[in-house]
C-alpha positions, 0 to 999 in steps of 0.5 A, spaced: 713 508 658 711 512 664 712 508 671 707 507 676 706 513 680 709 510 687 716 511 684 715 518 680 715 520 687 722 517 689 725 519 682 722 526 684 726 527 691 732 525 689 732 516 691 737 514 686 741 509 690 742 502 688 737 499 694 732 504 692 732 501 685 732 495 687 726 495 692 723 499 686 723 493 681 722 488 686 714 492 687 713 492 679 714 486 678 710 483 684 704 488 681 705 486 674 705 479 677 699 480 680 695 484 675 696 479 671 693 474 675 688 478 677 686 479 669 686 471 667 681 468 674 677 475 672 677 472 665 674 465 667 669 468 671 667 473 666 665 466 661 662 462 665 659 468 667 656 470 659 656 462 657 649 460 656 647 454 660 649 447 658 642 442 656 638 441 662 641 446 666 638 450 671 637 458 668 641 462 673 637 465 678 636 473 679 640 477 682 637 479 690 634 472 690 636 466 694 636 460 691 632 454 692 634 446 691 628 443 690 629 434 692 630 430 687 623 427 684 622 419 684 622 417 677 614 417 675 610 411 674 609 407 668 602 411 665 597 406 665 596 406 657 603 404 657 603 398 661 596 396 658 598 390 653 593 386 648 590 380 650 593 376 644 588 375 639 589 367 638 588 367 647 581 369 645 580 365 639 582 359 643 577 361 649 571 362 643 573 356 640 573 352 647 565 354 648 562 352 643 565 345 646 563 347 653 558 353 654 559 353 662 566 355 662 565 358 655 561 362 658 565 364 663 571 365 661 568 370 655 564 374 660 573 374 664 575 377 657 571 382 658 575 385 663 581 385 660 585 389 654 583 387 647 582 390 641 575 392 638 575 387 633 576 382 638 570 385 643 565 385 638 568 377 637 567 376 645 560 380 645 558 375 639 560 368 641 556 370 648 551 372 644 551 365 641 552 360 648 547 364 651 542 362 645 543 355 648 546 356 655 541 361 657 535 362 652 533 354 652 529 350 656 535 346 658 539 347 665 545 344 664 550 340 669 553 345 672 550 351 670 551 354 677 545 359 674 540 354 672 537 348 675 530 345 674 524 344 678 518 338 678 511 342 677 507 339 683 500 339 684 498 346 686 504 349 683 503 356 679 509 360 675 509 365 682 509 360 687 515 356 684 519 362 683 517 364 690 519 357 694 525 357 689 528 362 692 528 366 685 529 374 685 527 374 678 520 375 676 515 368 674 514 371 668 522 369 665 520 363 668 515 363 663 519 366 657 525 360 657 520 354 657 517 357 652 510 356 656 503 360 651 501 362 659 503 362 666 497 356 666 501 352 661 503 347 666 503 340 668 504 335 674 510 332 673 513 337 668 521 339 668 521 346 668 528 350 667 528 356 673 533 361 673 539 361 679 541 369 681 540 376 681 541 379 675 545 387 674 546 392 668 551 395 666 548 402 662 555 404 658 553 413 655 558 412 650 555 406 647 549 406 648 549 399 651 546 395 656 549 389 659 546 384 663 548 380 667 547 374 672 551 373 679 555 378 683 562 380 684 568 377 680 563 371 678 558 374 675 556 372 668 554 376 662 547 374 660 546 379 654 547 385 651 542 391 649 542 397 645 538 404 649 538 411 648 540 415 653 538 423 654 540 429 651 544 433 652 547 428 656 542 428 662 542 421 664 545 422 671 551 416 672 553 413 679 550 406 682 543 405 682 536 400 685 530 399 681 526 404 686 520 400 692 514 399 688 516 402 681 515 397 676 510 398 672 506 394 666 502 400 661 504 405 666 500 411 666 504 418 664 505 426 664 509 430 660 514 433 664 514 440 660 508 440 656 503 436 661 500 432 656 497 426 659 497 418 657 493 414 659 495 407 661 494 402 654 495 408 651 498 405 645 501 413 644 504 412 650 512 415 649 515 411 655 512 404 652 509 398 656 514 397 662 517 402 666 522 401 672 524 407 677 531 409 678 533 410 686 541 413 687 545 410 691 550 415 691 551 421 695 550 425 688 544 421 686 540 419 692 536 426 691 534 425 683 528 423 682 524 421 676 529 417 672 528 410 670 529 405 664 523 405 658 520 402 652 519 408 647 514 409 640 521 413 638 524 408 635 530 411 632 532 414 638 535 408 640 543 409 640 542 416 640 542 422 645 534 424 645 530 423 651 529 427 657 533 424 661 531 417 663 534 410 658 530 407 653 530 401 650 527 397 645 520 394 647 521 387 646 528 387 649 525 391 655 520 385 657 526 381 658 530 386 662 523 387 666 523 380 668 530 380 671 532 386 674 527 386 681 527 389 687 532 390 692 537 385 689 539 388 682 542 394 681 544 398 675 550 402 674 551 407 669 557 410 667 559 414 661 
């Protein structure tokens, strides 16, 4: 084997001695020790660099560039599906068995069931068992002790269903008054008669995606479902959503009325009316909503068009259903949100 050109050259002139060889073999042995030193760190390098990355290992970033250590996130915050957990179905059938016992908590307590996580088959059960406190808490001529939404009232000579609704405080209109006593006429009444008024403002809640109305009577966290309604909404769907008001001086019986596209004209009483017998205007309350005009809540003479997507734009309603809603809702004190 040839050696290394540095001691070729010593060979070569002639430096045979012994201390020349020996410096000689010194050097090689420094330079074998070195190369293989220089060859086994070089073969570390050379895997680490080819092996692919571990899991979760960052790639190895581009050659020319600098590397970035991004801060190391807070752990992200269990989704709101995650944390949701089902009201236990036999915690709703105790509070539905309890208000048959007693429809004023009853009532009450169903109406806060709504609020929380259940499943659909227990909603339709809540939905139910109001439907059926109301039959004897609400829809009755009886004011039941501390039914914080109902009182009754002694007719007094001169009374008239306005007159009583208006010393009473009542922001619904005479006529529910009427309805829940059973009274033929606003004129069906008597001196010393016992009268059942209703106590509170009543609100709506429109759910799109239902087609559902919710009325309701109190405000805030202690208001109190009074019943639910089917409606149609409009197509395409046009029915704008946000916070609303019955508008100043929109509510109207046998309104009078112009098709927006085609201009054909219906005279009030007309029993071809497309918007029915009752109409009450929608005023935004909302930044988005205050411009709209034209939209509010109506009868109809469609009446499949009731749990579907096919006016032009305004909530439709069944007519006797709207009769009711028209008596409760009034102006300024209602509102009525709709959401899809």
């Amino acid at each position: 084997m040839a050696l290394p050109s540095q001691f070729s050259r010593a060979s070569r002139s002639g430096a045979n001695s012994s201390s020349s060889f020996a410096l000689g073999d010194r050097t090689f042995r420094w330079v074998a020790i070195t190369s293989v030193m220089v060859a086994v760190v070089g073969g570390v390098l050379l895997v680490r660099w080819w092996a692919p990355p571990g899991p979760g290992a960052a790639p190895p970033a581009a050659l020319g560039t600098s590397v970035v250590r991004e801060p190391i996130a807070a752990p992200a915050a269990p989704s709101r599906a995650r944390q949701t957990v089902d009201t236990p179905s036999e915690d709703v059938t105790a509070v539905i068995d309890n208000s048959r016992k007693s429809p004023v908590l009853g009532r009450a307590q169903l109406t806060a069931l709504l609020s929380k996580p259940l499943v659909a088959q227990d909603v339709e059960r809540v939905l139910a068992a109001i439907r059926d406190v109301n039959a004897v808490l609400f829809f009755s001529t009886t004011a039941f002790p501390g039914d914080q939404f109902a009182r009754t009232y002694i007719v007094k000579s001169g009374d008239s269903l306005a007159k009583i609704a208006k010393s009473n405080g009542m922001s619904a209109d005479w006529r529910l008054v009427q309805r829940l006593n059973g009274l033929k006429s606003e004129r069906a009444i008597s001196v010393g008669q016992r009268l059942k008024l209703p106590i509170g403002c009543f609100h709506a809640e429109i759910d799109k995606s239902s087609y559902t109305m919710f009325l309701f009577v109190g405000d805030g966290e202690s208001r109190e479902l009074v019943a639910t309604f089917p409606v149609g909404v409009g197509e395409l769907d046009s029915t704008p959503v946000g916070a609303f008001i019955v508008r100043p001086g929109s509510k109207l019986i046998d309104p009078e009325w112009k098709h927006p596209r085609t201009g054909e004209y219906y005279a009030a009483n007309d029993p071809d009316n497309p918007i029915g017998e009752r109409w009450i205007g929608l005023l935004g309350t909302q930044p988005h909503n205050t411009k709209m005009t034209g939209y509010g809540i109506h009868g109809t003479t469609d009446l499949d068009s009731i749990g579907k997507q096919k006016s032009l734009g305004c909530v439709r309603m069944r007519g006797a259903d709207l009769e009711l809603v028209f008596e409760a809702l009034t102006e300024p004190g209602s509102t009525i949100v709709i959401h899809d």
